[in-house]
N, C-alpha and C positions, 0 to 999 in steps of 0.2 A: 599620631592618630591617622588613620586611614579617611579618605572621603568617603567611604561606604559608613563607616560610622558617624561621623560629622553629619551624613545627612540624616539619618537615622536620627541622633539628635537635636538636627535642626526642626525634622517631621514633630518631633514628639511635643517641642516647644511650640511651636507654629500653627499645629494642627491641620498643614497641609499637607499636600501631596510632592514632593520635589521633582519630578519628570511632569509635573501639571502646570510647576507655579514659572510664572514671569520673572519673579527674582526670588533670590539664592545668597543669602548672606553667610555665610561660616567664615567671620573674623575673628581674629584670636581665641580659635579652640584652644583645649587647657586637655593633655599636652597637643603641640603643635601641631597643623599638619606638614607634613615634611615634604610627600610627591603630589604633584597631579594626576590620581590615578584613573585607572580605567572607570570606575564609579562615575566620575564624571557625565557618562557617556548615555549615563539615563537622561539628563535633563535638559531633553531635545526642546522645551518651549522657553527655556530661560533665554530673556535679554539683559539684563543685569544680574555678572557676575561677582561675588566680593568673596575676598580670599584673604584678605589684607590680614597683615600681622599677624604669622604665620613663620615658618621655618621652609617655605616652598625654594630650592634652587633650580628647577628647570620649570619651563611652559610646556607644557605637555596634556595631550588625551582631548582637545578640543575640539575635535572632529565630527561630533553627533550635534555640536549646539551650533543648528543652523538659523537658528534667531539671534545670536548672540550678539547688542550690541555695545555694551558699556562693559567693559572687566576692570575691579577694583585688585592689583597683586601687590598694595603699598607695604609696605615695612614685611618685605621676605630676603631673598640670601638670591633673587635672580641677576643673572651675569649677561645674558642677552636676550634678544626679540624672538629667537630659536623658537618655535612652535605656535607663532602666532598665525603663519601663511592662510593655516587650514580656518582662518574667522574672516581673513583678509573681504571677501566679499559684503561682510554684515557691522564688522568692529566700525566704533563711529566714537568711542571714546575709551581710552586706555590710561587710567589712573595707575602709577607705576612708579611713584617716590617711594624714597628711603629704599633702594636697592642697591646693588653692586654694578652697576651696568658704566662699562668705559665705552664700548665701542655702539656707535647705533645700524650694523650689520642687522639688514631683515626688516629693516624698518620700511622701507618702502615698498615692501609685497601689501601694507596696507593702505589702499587706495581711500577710504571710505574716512580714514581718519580724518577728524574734524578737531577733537580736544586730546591734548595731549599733557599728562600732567607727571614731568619726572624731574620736581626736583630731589635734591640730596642723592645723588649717584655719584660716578667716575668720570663723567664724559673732561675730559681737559683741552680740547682740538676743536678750531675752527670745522677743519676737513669734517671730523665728525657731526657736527653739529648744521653740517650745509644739506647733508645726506636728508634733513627736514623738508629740503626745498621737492624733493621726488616725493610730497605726500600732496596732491593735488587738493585737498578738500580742508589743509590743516588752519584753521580760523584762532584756536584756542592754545596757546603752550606757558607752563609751569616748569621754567630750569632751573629757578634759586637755588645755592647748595651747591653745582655741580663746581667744581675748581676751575672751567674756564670762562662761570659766570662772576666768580668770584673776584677773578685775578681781576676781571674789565669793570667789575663792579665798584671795587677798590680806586680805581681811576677816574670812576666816574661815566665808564664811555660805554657804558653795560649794553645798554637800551637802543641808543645809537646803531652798534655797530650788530647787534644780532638783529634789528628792524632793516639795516641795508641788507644782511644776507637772509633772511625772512620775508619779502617786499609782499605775501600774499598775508602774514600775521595780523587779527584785530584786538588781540588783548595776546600781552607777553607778562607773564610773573603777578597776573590778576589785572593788570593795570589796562584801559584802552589803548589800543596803537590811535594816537591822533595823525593825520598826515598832515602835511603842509603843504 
């Protein structure tokens, strides 16, 4: 399915205007949608965007939503941060589990990031996973699921050692960071 259509019938359902409203739900259309297409590009007032579960493989076309600042792309086919640069000013929370993502490349064009929720992905690397420490505002992160939480999880030393390379984190995998 196209986003020109999704909105279409998101309008029809909703009763609103999609370039008017605040937020923009088109989760799991029936059939999926696949691109983030130019469609997109009407809905300059949205700040909560939901896309989740869905068949989306790239970030793309977000360039007109200068409000934007929660995007939901959970359960799609995304591989990387590729196209988030153009929100990087407004983005304040990026809901982004259940995807394909090993490397966290692109992650730190967003400054503004505050919660970060990606678990069940790729990521298996320390190295990748420090690339968190370049998000100046990050308060909030969800890695459960990713294999190199699993591996330290399995150990026991999960929390421990992504709180030493995290030291600005206050809740990691929903739990409070307590300090001592």
């Amino acid at each position: 399915m196209m986003i020109k259509e999704a909105l279409r019938l998101w309008e029809e359902k909703t009763g609103k205007k999609a370039a008017e409203s605040a937020e923009v739900k088109l989760n799991g259309m029936f059939p999926s949608i696949e691109k983030m297409d130019s469609a997109l590009n009407q809905l300059v007032c949205c700040q909560k965007l939901s896309l989740s579960t869905n068949a989306i493989e790239k970030i793309a076309n977000l360039n007109a939503l200068k409000n934007l600042k929660i995007l939901s792309l959970g359960r799609n086919c995304i591989k990387s941060f590729t196209g988030l640069e153009v929100v990087a000013d407004t983005l304040e929370e990026l809901w982004i589990s259940y995807n394909n993502i090993e490397r966290m490349k692109g992650i730190n064009a967003l400054r503004k990031l505050a919660v970060l929720y990606m678990s069940n992905n790729f990521v298996k690397d320390w190295s990748e996973f420090t690339k968190l420490n370049e998000l100046p505002n990050l308060v909030d992160l969800v890695f459960v699921g990713n294999p190199l939480e699993e591996r330290y999880a399995a150990e026991g030393t999960w929390r421990e050692e992504a709180i030493k390379r995290l030291p600005s984190i206050k809740r990691l995998d929903g739990a409070p960071v307590i300090m001592h």
